[in-house]
N, C-alpha and C positions, 0 to 999 in steps of 0.2 A: 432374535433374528440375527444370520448372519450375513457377511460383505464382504465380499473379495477386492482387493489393490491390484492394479494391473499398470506393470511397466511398462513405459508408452515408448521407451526407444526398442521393446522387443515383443510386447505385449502379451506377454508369459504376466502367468498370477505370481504376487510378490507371496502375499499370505492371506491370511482369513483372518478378518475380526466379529467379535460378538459385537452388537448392539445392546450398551446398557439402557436396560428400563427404567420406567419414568421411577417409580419409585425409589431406585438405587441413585437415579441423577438430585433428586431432593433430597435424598440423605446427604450426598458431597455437598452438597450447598447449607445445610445442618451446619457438614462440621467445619465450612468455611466460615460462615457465621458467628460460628463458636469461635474461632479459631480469630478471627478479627477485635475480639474485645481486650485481647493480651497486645495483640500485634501494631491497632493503631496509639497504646501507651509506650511504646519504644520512642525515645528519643529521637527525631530526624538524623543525627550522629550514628545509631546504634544502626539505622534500617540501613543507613549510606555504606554501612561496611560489610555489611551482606552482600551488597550489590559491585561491589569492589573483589569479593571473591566470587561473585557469579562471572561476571569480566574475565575471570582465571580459568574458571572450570571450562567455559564456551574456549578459550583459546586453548588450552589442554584437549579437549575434546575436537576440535577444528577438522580433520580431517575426518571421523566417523561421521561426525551433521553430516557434513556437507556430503559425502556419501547417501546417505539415507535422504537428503535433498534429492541429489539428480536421479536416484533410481524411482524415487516414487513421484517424482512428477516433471522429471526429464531436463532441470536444469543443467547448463553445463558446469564442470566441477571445478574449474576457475571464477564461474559467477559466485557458485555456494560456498565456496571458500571465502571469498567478501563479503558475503552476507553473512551468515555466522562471526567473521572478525566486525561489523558493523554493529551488530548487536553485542558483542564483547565493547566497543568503543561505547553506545550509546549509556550501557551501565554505567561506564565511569564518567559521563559527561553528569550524570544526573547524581551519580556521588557526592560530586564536585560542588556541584550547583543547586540542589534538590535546595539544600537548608538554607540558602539567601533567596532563593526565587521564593518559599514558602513564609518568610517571615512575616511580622504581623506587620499591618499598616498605622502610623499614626493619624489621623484625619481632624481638620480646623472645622468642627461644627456649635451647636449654641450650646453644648453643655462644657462639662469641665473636663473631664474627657472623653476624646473615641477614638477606637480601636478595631480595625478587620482583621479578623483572624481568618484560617484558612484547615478546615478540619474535615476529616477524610467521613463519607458518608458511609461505608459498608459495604459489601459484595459486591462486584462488579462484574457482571457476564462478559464476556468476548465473544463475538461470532466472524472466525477468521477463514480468508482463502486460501487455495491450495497453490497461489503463483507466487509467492516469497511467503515459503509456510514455517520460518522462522525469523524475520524481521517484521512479518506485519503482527506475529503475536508478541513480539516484544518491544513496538515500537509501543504499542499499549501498552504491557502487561508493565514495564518497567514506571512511568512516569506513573499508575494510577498505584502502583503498589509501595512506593516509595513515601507514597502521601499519606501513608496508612489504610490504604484498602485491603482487602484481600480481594483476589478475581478468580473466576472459573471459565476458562478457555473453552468453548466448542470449533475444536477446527476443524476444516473440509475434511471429508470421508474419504477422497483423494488422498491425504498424509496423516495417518493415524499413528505410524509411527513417529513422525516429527512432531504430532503431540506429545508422544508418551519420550520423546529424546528431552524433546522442551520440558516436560514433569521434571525426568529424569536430571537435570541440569539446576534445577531451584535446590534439590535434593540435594543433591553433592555439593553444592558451596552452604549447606546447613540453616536451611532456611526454616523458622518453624513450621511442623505438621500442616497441613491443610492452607497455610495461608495462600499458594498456590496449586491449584488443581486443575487437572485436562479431564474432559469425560468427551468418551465415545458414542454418540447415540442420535435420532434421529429430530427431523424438524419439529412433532410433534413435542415430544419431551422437551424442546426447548421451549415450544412456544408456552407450556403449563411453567415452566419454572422460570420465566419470565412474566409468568401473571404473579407468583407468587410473594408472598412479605418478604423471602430471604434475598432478594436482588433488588438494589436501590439503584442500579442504570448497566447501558447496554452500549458495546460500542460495534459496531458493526463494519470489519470492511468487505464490501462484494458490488455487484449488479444491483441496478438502482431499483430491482423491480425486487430482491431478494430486502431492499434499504427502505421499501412501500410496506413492506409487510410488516416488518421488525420496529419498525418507526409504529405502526398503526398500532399492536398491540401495546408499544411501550408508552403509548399516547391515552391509550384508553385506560391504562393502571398507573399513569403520572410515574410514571421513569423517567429518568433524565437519561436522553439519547444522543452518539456521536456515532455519524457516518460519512465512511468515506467511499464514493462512489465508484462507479464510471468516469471516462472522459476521452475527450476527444480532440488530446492536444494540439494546438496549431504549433508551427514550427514556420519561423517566419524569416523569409531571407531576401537581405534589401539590396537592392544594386550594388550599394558598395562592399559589400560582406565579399571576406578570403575565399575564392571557391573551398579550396584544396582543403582549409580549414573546416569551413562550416558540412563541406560534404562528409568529410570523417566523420563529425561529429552526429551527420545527419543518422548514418550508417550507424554507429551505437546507439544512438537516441530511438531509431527503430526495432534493430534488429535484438537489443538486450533480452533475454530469455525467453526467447524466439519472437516477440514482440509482445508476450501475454502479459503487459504492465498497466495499470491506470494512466500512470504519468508516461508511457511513452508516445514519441512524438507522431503524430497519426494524422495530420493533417498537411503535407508540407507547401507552405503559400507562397512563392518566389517569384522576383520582380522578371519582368519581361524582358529587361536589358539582359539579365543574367542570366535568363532559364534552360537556354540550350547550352551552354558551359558547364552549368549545376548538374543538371539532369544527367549531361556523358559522365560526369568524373562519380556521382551520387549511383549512378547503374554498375559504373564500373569496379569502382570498392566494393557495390555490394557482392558484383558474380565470384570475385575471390573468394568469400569466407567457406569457411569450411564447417559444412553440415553434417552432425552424423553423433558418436555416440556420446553422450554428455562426459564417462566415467574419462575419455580420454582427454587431457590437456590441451591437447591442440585444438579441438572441437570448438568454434566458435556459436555455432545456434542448434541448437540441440531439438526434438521431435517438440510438435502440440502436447498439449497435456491429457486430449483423450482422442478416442474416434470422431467424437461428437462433433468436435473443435476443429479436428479436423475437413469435416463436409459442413461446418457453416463456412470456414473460409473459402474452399473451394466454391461454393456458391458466389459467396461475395465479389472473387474477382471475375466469376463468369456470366456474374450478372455486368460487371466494370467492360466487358472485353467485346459482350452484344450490343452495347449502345455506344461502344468505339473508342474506348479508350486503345492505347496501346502499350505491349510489354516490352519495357525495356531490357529488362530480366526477370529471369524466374518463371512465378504464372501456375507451377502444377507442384504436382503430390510426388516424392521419391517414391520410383516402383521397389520399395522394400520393406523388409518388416521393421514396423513403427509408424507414430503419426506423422513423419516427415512433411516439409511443406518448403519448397524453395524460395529462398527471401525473394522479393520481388518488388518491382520498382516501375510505376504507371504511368504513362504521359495520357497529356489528353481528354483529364478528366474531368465529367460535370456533376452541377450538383443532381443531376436525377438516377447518381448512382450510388450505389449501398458500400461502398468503401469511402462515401465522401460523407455520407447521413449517419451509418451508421459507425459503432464501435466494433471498429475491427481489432480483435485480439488474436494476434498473429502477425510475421513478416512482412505484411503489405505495406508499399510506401505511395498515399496519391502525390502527383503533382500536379496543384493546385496554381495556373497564371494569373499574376494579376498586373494592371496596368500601371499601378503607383502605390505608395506607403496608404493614403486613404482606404483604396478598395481592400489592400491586406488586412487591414483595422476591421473593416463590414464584412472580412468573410470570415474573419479568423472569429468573430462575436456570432457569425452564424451558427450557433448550433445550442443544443439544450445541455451541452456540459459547459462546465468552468471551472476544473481543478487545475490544469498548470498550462504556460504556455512559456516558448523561446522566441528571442530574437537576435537574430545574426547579423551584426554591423560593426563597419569600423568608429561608426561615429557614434562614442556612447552617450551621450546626451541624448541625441537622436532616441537613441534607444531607450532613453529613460521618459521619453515623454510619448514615446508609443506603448512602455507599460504599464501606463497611468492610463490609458484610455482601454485594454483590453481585461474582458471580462473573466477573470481567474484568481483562486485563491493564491497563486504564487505563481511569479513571471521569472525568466534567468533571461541576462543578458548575454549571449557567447557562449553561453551554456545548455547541457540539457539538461532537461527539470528530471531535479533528485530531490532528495530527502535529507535531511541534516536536524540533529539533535538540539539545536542550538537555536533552529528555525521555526518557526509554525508551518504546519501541514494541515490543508485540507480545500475543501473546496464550497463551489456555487453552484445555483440554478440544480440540475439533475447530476451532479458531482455531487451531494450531499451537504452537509450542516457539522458545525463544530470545529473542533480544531487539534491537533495530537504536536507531540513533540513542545520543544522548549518552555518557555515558564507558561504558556498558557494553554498548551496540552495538557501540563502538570495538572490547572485548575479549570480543569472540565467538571472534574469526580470529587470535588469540594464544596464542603458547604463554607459559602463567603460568609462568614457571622459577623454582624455589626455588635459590639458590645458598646452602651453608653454609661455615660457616668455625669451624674447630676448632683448639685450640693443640694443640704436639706437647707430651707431656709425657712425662718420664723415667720 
C-alpha cells in the first residue's frame, strides 16, 4: 500500500511512499536482534565514540535536516536548525557522561558483597511524532542505544523522509549494520511486532489516547513501557513578574512551531493586579510575528501541520469566541494556500471552554484571571495533564515553593519549559509515565541486576 506527504505551507504532494509489510517489518527487527548481541559487548568507551561522530555528521548535515524538517511538516527553518544542532549537542552530552551515569553500584547489605549493575535488555521500538520529527527520535534513540540497545524507530507517516535522514545519519558516522533501523509502515504491523519476542520495550511519544493503546498491548506481553504524552502547560504569572519579560517569553513559550508542542505553554494563569498590562503587551508581541513560509529566515510561525489540525483549531477558538471570550489578536485561518492559522491571544476565558479543557495544539493563547498565587495553584492542577509547567516572578523563593505544590513532571522558574539532556523528562496523570533524558532516561531500558556475593561457611 501506498501514502503520499503533503507540504502543509503549500500543500502540493512532496512524494509517495510504500508501506512496508508486516513481514519485512519482522525481518528488521531479526536483524536488529541479531545485530544487538555484538553491539551490547562494546565497551561503553567504544559506543561513546560513535555517538561523538554522530554529533559531526548531524552538524555537517545541519542544513539538509532541517530542510527536509520544515518542508514535510512545516517547521520554521530557524527552529529546525536548533533542533538538529540539539540532537548534535545531546550526543555528546551522553558521550561524555553515558559511562559514569552507567557504572556499577556498590551497596552495604548482609552478605559480603553487592553490586548493581546496569545492562541493556535488547531491541527497543520507538513510536515517534511528526512535531519535532528529529529530536523526539533522538531524545530516545540516543540514551537507549548508548546503553547497549539496538532500537527500531517507527515515525509518523507525516515525515518519512526525516526517518530515512535520521537512518541515513547513524550510517555515515559508521555505526554497526542494523543496530539502528527506521521502518515505514502502518499501526497494524507495529502492533504485531510489538506482540512479538524480538522487542523487549516500547517508548512512545504522542496523544494520550495513541499512549491507551501502545501501553495496553505492551502491558498484555509484559514490555516495559515509556510515554510521553500530552499536556496542558500552565504558564503562571504573579503580580510581581517583569511584564515586558515574562510576556516575551509568553510569546515563544506559545507560539514555538506554530504551538504544536507538548510542553508549550497552553494555559496562561495571570494575577489580577497584572492582567491588563500582561494581556496588551502579550497581544501586542504576538500581532508582530511573521507568519508564512517556514523555508524563509525571517518566518517566525510557520502553517499547522495538516488540514486536520487545521479545522480542529478553528473549532476550538469558535467554540472560545460563542461563550464570550474575546480576541485580542489573531482568531482566524490565512485566506491562502497552506494550513495557516493566526497566533492568537484570548481574554475572558472560562473553564466551560475547549481551549481551556482541552489540548490545544496550535497558536492559541487562553488568559486565564485569577485572584491570588492560591487559586493559580487550583487551576493550574485543574486539568488531566502534568508534563511541565512555568512560573514567572521576581521573587524566586516564591517561586520555588509554588513549584513544589504544582502537579508536573518538570516546573522552570523565569523560564519556558524545555528539554535538556542533563535533565529528566517526562510527565504525570494523562501526560504519561517514565522518564527520558539524563542518567535516568539512560535507565528506563535496563535491566537493574542485583549481583550477591556470600561466603561459604562450615
Amino acid at each position: 500500500m501506498k501514502f503520499k506527504t503533503i507540504n502543509p505551507s503549500t500543500e502540493e504532494v512532496i512524494a509517495e511512499y510504500e508501506l512496508m509489510e508486516k513481514e519485512k517489518v519482522i525481518e528488521s527487527a531479526k536483524e536488529s536482534r541479531a545485530a544487538f548481541d555484538e553491539w551490547k559487548n562494546l565497551d561503553i568507551s567504544e559506543r561513546s565514540n560513535y555517538f561523538r561522530k554522530l554529533a559531526q555528521v548531524l552538524r555537517n548535515n545541519k542544513e539538509k535536516y532541517a530542510r527536509i524538517i520544515s518542508i514535510e511538516m512545516g517547521k520554521p527553518i530557524k527552529q529546525a536548525l536548533a533542533e538538529v544542532e540539539k540532537c548534535a549537542n545531546t550526543a555528546e552530552v551522553y558521550a561524555d557522561n553515558a559511562g559514569k551515569w552507567l557504572e556499577e553500584e556498590v551497596v552495604q547489605a548482609d552478605g559480603k558483597k553487592h553490586i548493581v549493575e546496569f545492562e541493556p535488555l535488547g531491541t527497543i521500538l520507538s513510536i515517534m511524532p511528526w512535531n519535532f520529527p528529529f529530536w523526539q527520535a533522538f531524545r530516545f534513540g540516543i540514551p537507549s542505544l548508548i546503553s547497549g540497545n539496538t532500537t527500531i524507530l517507527k515515525h509518523s507517516n507525516q515525515v518519512p523522509q526525516c526517518a530515512l535522514a535520521i537512518e541515513e545519519s547513524f550510517r555515515e558516522a559508521g555505526f554497526p549494520e542494523n543496530v539502528f533501523k527506521a521502518v515505514i509502515t502502518d499501526h497494524e504491523s507495529v502492533g504485531e511486532l510489538l506482540k512479538s519476542y524480538l522487542i523487549q520495550g516500547v517508548s512512545l511519544t504522542g496523544s494520550t489516547s495513541a499512549g491507551s493503546r501502545i501501553a495496553e498491548i505492551a502491558g498484555r506481553n509484559l514490555k516495559k513501557v515509556v510515554l510521553e504524552l500530552g499536556g496542558s502547560d500552565p504558564f503562571i504569572v504573579l503580580d510581581d513578574a517583569d511584564v515586558e519579560f515574562t510576556a516575551r517569553n509568553a510569546v515563544a513559550g506559545r507560539t514555538v512551531n506554530a504551538g504544536q508542542s507538548c510542553i508549550a505553554a497552553k494555559r496562561f494563569i495571570v494575577g489580577k493586579n497584572i492582567a491588563e498590562e500582561f494581556s496588551k503587551k502579550f497581544a501586542k508581541l504576538t500581532n508582530v510575528l511573521i507568519v508564512g513560509d517556514p523555508i524563509d529566515m525571517k518566518t517566525d510561525v510557520g502553517p499547522l501541520v495538516n488540514k486536520e489540525s487545521l479545522i480542529q483549531i478553528e473549532s476550538q477558538v469558535q467554540d472560545a469566541i460563542s461563550k464570550g471570550a474575546k480576541v485580542l489578536t489573531g482568531g482566524k485561518k490565512l485566506e491562502r494556500k497552506g494550513y495557516f492559522f493566526t497566533p492568537t491571544v484570548l481574554a475572558n476565558t472560562k473553564n466551560d471552554m475547549k481551549v481551556v479543557t482541552e489540548e490545544v495544539f496550535g497558536p492559541v493563547a487562553p488568559i486565564i484571571v485569577v485572584k491570588d498565587e492560591e487559586e493559580a495553584i487550583k487551576v493550574a492542577n485543574n486539568s488531566e495533564y502534568g508534563l511541565g509547567a512555568s512560573i514567572w516572578t521576581k521573587d524566586e523563593e516564591k517561586g520555588f515553593e509554588i513549584a513544589k505544590k504544582l502537579e508536573a513532571g518538570c516546573v522552570f522558574i523565569n523560564s519556558i519549559v524545555k528539554s535538556d539532556a542533563r535533565m529528566p523528562f517526562g510527565g504525570i496523570k494523562k501526560s504519561g509515565f517514565g522518564r527520558e533524558l539524563s542518567k535516568y532516561g539512560l535507565k528506563e531500558f535496563v535491566n537493574v541486576k542485583g549481583i550477591n556475593v556470600y561466603e561459604q561457611k562450615k
